[in-house]
N, CA, C, O and CB atoms as a CASP TS submission, in Angstrom:
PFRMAT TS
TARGET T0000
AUTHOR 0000-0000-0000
METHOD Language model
MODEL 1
PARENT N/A
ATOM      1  N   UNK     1     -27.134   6.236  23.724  1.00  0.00           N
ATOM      2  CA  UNK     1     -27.782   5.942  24.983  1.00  0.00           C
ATOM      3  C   UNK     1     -29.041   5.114  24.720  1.00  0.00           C
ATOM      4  O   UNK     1     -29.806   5.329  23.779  1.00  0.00           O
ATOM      5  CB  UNK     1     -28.122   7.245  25.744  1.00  0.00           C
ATOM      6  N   UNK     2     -29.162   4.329  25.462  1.00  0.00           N
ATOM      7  CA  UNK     2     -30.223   3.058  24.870  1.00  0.00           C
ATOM      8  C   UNK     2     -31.251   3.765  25.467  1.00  0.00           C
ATOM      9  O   UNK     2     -30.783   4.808  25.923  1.00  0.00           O
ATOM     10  CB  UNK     2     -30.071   1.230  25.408  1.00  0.00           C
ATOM     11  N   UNK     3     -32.780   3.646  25.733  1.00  0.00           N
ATOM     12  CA  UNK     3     -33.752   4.064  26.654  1.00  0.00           C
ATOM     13  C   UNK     3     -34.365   2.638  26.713  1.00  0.00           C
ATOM     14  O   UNK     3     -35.007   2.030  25.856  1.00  0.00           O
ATOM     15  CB  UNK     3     -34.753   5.367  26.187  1.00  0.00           C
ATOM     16  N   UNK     4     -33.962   2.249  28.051  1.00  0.00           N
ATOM     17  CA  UNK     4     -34.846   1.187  28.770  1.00  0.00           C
ATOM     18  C   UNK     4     -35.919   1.463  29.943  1.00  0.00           C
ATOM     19  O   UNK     4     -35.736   1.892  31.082  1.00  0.00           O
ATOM     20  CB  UNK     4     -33.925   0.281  29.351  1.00  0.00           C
ATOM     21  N   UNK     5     -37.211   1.037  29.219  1.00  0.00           N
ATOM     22  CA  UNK     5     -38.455   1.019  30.113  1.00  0.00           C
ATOM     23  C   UNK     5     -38.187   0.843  31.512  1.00  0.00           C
ATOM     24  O   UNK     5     -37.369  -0.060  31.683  1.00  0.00           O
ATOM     25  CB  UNK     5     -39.382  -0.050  29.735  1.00  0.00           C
ATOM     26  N   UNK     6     -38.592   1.396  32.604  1.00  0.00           N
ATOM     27  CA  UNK     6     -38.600   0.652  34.276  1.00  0.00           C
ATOM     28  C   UNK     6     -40.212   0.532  34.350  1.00  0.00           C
ATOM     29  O   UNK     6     -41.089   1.387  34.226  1.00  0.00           O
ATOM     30  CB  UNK     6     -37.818   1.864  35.883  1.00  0.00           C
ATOM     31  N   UNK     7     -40.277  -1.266  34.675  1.00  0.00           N
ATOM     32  CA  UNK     7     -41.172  -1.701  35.046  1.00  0.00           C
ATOM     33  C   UNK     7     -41.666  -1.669  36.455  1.00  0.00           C
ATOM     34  O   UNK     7     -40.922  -2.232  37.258  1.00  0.00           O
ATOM     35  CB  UNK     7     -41.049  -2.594  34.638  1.00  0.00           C
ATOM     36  N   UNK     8     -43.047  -0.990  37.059  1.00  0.00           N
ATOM     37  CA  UNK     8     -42.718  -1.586  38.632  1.00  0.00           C
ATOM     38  C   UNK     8     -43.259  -2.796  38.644  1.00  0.00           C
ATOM     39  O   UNK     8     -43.411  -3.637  37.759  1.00  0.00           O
ATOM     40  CB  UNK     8     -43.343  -0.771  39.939  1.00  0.00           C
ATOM     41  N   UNK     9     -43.655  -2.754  40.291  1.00  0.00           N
ATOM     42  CA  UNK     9     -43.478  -4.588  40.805  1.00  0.00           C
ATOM     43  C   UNK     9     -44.984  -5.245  40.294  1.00  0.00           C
ATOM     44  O   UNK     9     -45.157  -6.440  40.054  1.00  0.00           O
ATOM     45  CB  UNK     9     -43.307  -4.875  43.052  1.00  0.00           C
ATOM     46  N   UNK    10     -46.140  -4.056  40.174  1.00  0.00           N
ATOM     47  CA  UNK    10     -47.092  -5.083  39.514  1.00  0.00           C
ATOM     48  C   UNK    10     -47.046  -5.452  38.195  1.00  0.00           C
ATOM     49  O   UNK    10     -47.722  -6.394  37.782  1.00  0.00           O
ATOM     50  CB  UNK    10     -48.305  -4.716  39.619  1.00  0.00           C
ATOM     51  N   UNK    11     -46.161  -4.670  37.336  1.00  0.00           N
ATOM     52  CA  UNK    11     -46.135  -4.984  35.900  1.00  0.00           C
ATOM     53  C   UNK    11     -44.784  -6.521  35.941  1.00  0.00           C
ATOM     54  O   UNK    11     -44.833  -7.559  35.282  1.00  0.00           O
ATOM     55  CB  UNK    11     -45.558  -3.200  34.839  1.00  0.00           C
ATOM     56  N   UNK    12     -44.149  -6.259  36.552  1.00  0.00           N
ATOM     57  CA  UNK    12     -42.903  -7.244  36.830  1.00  0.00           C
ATOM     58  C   UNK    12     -43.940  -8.244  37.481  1.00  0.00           C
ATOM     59  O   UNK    12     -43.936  -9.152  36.650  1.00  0.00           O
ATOM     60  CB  UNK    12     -41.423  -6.623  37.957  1.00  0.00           C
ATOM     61  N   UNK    13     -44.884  -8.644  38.537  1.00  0.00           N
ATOM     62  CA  UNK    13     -45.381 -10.106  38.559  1.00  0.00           C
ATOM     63  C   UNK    13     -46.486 -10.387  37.709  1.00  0.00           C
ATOM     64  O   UNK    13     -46.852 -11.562  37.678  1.00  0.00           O
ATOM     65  CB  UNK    13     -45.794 -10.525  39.892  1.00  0.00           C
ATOM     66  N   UNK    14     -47.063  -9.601  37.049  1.00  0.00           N
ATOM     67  CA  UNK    14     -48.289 -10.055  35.684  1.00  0.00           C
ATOM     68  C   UNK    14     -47.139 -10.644  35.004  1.00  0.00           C
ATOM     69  O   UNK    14     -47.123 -11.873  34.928  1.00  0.00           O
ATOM     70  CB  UNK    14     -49.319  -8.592  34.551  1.00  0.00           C
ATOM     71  N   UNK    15     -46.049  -9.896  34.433  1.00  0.00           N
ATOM     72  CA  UNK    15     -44.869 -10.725  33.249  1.00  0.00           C
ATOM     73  C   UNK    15     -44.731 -11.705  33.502  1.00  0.00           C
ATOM     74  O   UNK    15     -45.253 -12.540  32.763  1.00  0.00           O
ATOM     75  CB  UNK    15     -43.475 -10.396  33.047  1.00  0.00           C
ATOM     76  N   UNK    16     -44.091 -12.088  34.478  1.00  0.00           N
ATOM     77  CA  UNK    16     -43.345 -13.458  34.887  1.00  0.00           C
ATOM     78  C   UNK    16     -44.278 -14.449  35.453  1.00  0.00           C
ATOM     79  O   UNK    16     -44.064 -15.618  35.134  1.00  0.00           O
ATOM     80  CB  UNK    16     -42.201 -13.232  35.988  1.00  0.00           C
ATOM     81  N   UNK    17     -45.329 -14.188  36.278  1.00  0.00           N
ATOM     82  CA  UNK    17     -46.099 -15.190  37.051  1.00  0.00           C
ATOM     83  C   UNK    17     -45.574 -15.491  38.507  1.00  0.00           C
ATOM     84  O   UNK    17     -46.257 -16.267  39.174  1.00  0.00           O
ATOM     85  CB  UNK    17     -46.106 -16.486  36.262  1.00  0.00           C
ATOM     86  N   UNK    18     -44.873 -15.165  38.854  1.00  0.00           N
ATOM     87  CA  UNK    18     -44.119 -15.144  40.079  1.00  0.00           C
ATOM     88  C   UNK    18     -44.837 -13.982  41.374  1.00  0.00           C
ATOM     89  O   UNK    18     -45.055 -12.778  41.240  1.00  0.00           O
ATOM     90  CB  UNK    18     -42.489 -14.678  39.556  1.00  0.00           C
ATOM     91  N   UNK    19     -45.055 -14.778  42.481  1.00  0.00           N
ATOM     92  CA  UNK    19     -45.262 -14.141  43.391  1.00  0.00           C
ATOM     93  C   UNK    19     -44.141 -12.922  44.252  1.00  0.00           C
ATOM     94  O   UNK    19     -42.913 -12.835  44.260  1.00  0.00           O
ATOM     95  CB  UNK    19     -45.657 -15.137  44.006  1.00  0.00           C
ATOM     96  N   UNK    20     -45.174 -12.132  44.890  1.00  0.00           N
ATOM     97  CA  UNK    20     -44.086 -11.277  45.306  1.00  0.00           C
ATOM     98  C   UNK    20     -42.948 -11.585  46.395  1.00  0.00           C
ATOM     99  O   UNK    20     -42.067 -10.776  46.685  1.00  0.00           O
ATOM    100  CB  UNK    20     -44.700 -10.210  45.716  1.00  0.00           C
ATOM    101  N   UNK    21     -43.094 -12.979  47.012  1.00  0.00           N
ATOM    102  CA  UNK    21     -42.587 -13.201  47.872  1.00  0.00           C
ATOM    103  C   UNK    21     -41.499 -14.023  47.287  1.00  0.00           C
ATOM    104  O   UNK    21     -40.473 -14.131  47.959  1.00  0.00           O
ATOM    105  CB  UNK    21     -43.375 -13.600  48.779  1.00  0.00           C
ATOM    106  N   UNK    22     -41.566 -14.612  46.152  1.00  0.00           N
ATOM    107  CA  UNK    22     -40.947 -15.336  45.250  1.00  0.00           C
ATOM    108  C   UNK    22     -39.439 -14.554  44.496  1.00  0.00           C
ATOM    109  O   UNK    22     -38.256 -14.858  44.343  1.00  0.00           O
ATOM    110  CB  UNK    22     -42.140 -15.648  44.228  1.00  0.00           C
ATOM    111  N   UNK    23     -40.206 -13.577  44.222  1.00  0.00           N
ATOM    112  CA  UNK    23     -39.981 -12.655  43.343  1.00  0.00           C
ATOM    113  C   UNK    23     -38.960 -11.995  44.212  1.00  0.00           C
ATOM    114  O   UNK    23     -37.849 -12.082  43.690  1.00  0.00           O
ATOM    115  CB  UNK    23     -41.210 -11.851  42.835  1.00  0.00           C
ATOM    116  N   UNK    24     -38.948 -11.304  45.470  1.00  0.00           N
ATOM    117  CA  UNK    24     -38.033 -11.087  46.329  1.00  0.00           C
ATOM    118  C   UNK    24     -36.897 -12.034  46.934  1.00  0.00           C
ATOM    119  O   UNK    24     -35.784 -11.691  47.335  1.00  0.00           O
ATOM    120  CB  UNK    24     -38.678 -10.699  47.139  1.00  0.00           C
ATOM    121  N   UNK    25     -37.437 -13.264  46.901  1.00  0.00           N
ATOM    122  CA  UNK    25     -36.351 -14.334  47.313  1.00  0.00           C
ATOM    123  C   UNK    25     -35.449 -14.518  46.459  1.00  0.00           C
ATOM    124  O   UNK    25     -34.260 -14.676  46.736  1.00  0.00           O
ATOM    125  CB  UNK    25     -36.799 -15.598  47.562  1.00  0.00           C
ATOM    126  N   UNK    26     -36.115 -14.514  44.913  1.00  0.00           N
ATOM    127  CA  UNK    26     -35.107 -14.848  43.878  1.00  0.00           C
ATOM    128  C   UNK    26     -34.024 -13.552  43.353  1.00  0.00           C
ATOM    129  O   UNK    26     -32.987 -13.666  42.700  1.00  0.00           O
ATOM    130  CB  UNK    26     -36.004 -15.394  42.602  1.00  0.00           C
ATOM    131  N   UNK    27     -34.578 -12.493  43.812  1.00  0.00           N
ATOM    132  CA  UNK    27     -33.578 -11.344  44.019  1.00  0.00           C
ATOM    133  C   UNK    27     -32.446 -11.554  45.245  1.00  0.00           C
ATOM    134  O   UNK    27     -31.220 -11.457  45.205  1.00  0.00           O
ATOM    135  CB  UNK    27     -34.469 -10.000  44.353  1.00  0.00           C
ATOM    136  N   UNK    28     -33.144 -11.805  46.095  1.00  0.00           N
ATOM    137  CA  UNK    28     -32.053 -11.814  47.235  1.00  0.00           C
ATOM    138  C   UNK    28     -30.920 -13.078  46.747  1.00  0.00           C
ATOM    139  O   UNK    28     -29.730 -12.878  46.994  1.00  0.00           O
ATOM    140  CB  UNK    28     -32.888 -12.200  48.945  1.00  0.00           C
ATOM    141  N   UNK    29     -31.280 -14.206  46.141  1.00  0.00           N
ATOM    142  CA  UNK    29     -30.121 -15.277  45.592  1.00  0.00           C
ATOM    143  C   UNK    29     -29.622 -15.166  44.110  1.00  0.00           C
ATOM    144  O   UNK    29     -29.302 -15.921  43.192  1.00  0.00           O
ATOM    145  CB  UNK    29     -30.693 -16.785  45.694  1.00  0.00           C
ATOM    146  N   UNK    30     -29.719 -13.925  44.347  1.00  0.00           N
ATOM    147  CA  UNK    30     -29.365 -13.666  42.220  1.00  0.00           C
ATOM    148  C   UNK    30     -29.280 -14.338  41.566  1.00  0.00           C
ATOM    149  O   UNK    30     -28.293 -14.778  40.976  1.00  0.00           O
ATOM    150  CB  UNK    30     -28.280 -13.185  41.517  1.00  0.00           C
ATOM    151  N   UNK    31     -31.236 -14.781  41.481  1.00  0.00           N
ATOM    152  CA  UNK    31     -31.410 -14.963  40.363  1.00  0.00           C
ATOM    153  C   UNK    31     -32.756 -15.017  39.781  1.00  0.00           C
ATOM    154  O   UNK    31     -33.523 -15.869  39.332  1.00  0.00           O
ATOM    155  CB  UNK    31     -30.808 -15.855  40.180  1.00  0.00           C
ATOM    156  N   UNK    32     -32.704 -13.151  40.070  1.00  0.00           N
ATOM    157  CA  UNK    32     -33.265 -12.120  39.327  1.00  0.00           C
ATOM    158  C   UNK    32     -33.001 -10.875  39.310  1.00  0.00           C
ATOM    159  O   UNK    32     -32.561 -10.465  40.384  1.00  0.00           O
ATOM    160  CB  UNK    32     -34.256 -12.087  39.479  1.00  0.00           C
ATOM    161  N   UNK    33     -33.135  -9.868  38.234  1.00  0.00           N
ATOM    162  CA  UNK    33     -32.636  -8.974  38.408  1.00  0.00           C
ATOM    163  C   UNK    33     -33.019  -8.164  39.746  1.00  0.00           C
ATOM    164  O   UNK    33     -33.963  -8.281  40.528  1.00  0.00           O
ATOM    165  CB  UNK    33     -32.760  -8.476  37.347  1.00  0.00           C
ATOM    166  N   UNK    34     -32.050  -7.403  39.706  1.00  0.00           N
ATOM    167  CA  UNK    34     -31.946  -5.950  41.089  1.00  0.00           C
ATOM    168  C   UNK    34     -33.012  -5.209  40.589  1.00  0.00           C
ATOM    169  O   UNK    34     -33.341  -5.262  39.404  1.00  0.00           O
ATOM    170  CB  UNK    34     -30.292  -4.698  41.198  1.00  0.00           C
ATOM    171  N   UNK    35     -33.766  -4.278  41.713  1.00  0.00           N
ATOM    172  CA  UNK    35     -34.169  -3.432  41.613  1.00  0.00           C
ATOM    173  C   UNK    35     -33.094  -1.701  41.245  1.00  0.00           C
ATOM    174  O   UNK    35     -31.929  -1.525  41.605  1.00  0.00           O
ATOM    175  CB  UNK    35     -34.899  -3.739  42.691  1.00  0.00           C
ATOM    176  N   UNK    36     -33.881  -0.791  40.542  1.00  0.00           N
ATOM    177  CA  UNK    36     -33.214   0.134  40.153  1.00  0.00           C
ATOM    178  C   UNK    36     -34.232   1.121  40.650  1.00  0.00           C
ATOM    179  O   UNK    36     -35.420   1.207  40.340  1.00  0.00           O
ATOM    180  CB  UNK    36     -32.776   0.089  38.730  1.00  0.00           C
ATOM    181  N   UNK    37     -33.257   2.122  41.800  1.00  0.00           N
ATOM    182  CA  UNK    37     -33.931   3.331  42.179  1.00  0.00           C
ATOM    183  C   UNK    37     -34.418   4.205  41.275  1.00  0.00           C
ATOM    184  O   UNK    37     -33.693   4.789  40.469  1.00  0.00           O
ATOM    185  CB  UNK    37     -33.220   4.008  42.884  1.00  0.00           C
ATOM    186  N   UNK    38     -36.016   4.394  41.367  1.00  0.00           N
ATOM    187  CA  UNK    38     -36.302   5.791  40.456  1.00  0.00           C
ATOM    188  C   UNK    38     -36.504   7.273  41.430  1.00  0.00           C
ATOM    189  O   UNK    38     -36.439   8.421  40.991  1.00  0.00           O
ATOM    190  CB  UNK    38     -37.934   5.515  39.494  1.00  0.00           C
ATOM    191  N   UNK    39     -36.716   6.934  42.600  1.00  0.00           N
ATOM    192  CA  UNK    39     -36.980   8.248  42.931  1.00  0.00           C
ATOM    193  C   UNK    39     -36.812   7.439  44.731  1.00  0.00           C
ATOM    194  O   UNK    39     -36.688   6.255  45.046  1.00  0.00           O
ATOM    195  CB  UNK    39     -38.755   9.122  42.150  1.00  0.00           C
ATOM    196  N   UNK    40     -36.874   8.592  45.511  1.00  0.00           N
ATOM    197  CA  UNK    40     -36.684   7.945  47.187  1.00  0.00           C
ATOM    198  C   UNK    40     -37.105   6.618  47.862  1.00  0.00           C
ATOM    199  O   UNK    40     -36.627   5.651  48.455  1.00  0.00           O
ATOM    200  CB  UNK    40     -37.392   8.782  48.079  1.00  0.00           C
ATOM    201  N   UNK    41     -38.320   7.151  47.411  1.00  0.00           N
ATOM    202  CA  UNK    41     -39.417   5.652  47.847  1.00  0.00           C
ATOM    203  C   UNK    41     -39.927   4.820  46.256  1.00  0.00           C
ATOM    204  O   UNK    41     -40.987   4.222  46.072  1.00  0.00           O
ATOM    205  CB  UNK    41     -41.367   6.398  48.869  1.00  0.00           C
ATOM    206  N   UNK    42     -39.091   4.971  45.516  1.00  0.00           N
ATOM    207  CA  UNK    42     -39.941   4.233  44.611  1.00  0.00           C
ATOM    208  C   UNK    42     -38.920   3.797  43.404  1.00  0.00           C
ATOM    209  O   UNK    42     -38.211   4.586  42.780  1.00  0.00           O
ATOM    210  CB  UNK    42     -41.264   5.185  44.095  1.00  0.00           C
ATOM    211  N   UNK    43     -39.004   2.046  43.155  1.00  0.00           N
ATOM    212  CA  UNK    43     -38.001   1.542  42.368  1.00  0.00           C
ATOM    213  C   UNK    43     -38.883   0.847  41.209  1.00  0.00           C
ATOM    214  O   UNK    43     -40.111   0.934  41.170  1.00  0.00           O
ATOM    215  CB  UNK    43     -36.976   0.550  43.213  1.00  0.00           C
ATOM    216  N   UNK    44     -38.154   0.196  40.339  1.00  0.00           N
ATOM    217  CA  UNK    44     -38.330  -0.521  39.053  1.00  0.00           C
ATOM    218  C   UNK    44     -37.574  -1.455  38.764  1.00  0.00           C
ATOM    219  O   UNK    44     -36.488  -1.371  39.337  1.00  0.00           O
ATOM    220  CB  UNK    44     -38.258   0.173  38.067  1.00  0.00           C
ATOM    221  N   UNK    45     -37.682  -2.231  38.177  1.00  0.00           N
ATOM    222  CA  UNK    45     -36.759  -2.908  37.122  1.00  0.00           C
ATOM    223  C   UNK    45     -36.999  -2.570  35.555  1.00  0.00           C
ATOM    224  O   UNK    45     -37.950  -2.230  34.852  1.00  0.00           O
ATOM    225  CB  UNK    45     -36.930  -4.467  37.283  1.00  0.00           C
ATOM    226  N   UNK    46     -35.525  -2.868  35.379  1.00  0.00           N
ATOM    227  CA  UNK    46     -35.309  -2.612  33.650  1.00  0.00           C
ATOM    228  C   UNK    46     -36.047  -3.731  33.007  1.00  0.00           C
ATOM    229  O   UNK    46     -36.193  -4.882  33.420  1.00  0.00           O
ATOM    230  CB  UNK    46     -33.562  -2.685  33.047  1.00  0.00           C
ATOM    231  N   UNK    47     -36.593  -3.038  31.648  1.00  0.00           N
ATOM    232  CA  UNK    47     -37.328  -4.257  30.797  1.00  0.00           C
ATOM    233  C   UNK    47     -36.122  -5.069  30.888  1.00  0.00           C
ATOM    234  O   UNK    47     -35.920  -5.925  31.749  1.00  0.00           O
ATOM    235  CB  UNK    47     -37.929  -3.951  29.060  1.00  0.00           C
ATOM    236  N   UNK    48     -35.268  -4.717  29.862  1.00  0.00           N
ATOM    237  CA  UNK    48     -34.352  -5.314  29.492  1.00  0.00           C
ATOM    238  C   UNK    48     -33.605  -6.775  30.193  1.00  0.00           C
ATOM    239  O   UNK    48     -33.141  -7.792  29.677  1.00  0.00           O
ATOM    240  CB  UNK    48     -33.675  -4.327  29.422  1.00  0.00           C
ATOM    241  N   UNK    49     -33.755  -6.297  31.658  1.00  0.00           N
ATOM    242  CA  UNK    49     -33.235  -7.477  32.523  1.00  0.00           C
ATOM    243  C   UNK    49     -34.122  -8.397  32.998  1.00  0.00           C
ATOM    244  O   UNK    49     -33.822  -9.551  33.307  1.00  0.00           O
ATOM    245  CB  UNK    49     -32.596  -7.059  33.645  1.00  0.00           C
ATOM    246  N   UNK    50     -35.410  -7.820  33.077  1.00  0.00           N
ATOM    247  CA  UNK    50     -36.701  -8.820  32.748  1.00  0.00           C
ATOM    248  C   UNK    50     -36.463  -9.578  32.580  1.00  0.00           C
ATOM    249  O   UNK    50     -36.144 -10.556  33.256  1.00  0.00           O
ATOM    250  CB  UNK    50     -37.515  -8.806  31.944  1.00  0.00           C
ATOM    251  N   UNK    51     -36.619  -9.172  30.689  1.00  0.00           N
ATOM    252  CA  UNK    51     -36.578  -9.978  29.302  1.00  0.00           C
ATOM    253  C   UNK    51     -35.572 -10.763  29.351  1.00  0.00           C
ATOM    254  O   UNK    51     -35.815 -11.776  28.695  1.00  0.00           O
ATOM    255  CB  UNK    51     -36.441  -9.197  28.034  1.00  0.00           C
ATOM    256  N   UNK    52     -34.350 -10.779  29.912  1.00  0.00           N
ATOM    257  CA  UNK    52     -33.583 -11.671  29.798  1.00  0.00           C
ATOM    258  C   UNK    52     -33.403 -12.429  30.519  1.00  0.00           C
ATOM    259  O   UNK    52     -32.525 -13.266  30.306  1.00  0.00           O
ATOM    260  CB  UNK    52     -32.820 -11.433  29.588  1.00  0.00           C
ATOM    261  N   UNK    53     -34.272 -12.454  31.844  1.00  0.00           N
ATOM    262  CA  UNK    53     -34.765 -13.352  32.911  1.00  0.00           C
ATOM    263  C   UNK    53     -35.406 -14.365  32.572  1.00  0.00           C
ATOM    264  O   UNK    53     -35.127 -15.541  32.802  1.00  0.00           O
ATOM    265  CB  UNK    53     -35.506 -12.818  33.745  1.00  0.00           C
ATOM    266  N   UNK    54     -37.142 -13.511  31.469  1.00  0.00           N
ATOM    267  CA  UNK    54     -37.424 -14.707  30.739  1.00  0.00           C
ATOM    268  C   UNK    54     -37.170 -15.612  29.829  1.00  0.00           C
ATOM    269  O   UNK    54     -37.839 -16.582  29.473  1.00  0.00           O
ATOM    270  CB  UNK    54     -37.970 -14.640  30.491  1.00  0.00           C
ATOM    271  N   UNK    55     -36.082 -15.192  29.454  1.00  0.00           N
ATOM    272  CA  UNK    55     -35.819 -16.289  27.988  1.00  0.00           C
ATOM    273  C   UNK    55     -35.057 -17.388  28.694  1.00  0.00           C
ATOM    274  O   UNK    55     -34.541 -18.301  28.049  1.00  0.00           O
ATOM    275  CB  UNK    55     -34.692 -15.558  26.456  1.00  0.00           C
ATOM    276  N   UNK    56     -34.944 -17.271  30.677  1.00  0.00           N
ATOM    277  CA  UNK    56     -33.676 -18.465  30.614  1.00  0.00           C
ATOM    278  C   UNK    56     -34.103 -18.134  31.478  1.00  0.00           C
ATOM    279  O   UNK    56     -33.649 -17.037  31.803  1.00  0.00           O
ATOM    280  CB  UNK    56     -32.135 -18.700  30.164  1.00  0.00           C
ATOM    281  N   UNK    57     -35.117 -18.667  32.395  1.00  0.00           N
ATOM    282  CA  UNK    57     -35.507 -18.129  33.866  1.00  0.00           C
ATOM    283  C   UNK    57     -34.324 -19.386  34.787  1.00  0.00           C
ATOM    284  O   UNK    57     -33.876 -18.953  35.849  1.00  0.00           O
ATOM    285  CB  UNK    57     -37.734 -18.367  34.288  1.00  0.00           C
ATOM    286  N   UNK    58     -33.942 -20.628  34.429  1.00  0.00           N
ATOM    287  CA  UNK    58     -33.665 -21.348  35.057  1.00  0.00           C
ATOM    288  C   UNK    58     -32.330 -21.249  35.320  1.00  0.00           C
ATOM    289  O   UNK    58     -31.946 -21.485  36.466  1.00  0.00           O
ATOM    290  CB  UNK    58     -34.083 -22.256  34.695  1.00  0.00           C
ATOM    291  N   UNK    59     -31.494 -20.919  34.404  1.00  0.00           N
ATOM    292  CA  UNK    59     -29.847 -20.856  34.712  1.00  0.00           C
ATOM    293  C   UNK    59     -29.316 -18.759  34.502  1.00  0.00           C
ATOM    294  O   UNK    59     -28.353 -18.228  33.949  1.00  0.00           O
ATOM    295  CB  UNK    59     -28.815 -22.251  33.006  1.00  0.00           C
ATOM    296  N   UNK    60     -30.421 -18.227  35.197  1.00  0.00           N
ATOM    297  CA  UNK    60     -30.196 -17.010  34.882  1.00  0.00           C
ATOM    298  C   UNK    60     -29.583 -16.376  35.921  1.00  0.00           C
ATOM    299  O   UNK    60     -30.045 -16.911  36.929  1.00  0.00           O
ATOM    300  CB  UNK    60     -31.253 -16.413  34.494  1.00  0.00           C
ATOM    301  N   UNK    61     -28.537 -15.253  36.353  1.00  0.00           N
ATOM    302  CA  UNK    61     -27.932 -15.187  37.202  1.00  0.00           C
ATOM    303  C   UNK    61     -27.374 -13.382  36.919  1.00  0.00           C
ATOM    304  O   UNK    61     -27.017 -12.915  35.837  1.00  0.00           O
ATOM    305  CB  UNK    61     -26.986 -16.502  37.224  1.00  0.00           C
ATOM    306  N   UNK    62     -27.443 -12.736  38.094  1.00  0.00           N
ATOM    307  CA  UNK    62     -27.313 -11.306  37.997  1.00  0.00           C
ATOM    308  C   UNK    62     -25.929 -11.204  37.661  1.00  0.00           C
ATOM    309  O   UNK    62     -25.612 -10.106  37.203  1.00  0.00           O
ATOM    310  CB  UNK    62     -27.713 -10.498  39.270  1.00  0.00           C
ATOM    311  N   UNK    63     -25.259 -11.829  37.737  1.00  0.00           N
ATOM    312  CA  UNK    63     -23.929 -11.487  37.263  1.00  0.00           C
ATOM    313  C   UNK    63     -23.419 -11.442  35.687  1.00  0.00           C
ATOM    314  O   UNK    63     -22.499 -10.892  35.082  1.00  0.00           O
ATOM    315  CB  UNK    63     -23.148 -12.398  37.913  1.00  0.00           C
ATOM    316  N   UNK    64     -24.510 -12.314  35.357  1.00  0.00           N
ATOM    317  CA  UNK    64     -24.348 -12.470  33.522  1.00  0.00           C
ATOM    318  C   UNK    64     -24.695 -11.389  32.820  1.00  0.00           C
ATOM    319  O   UNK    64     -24.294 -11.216  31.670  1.00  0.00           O
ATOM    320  CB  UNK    64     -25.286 -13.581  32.789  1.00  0.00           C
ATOM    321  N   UNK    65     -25.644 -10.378  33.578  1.00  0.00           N
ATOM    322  CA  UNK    65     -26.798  -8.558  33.173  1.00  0.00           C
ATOM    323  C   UNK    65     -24.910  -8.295  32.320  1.00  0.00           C
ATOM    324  O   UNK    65     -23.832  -8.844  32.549  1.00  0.00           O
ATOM    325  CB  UNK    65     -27.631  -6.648  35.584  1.00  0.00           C
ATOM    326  N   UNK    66     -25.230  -7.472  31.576  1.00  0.00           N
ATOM    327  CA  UNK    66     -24.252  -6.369  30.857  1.00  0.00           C
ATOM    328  C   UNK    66     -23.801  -5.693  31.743  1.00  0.00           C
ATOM    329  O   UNK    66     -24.376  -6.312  32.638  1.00  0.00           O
ATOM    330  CB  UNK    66     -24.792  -5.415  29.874  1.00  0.00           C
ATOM    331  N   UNK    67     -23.072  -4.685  32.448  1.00  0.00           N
ATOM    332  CA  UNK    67     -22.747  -3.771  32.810  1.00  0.00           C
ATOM    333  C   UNK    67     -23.202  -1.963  32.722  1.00  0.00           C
ATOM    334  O   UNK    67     -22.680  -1.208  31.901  1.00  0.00           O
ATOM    335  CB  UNK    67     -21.887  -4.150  32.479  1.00  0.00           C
ATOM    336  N   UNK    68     -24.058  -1.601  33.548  1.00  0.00           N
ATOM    337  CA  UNK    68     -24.905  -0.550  33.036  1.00  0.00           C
ATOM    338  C   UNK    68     -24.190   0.855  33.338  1.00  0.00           C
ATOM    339  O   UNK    68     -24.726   1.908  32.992  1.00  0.00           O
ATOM    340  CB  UNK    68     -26.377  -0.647  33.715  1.00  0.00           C
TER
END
């Protein structure tokens, strides 16, 4: 079982530089990762899908993520 960090949304726009409004648009056109529920009201993203956002922010696409 791997253990991947969940980042929330202020640690996710210091990383990237991306605004939050940005940052939501490019989720809604996948292409950035999904959010992942941690608890009722409160989500994250995986480092992992971050990180692989940044190494290829331009041709990056939610469908390419691994299968979790």
């Amino acid at each position: 079982m791997s253990h991947d960090r969940i980042l929330r949304l202020k640690a996710v726009l210091d990383r990237t530089g991306l605004s939050r409004s940005t940052l939501y648009r490019k989720m809604q056109s996948g292409s950035f990762p999904r959010q992942v529920r941690i608890a009722t009201r409160c989500t994250g993203w995986r480092e992992s899908a971050v990180s692989a956002w940044m190494k290829n922010p331009m041709f990056f696409h939610v469908d390419d993520l691994p299968a979790e």
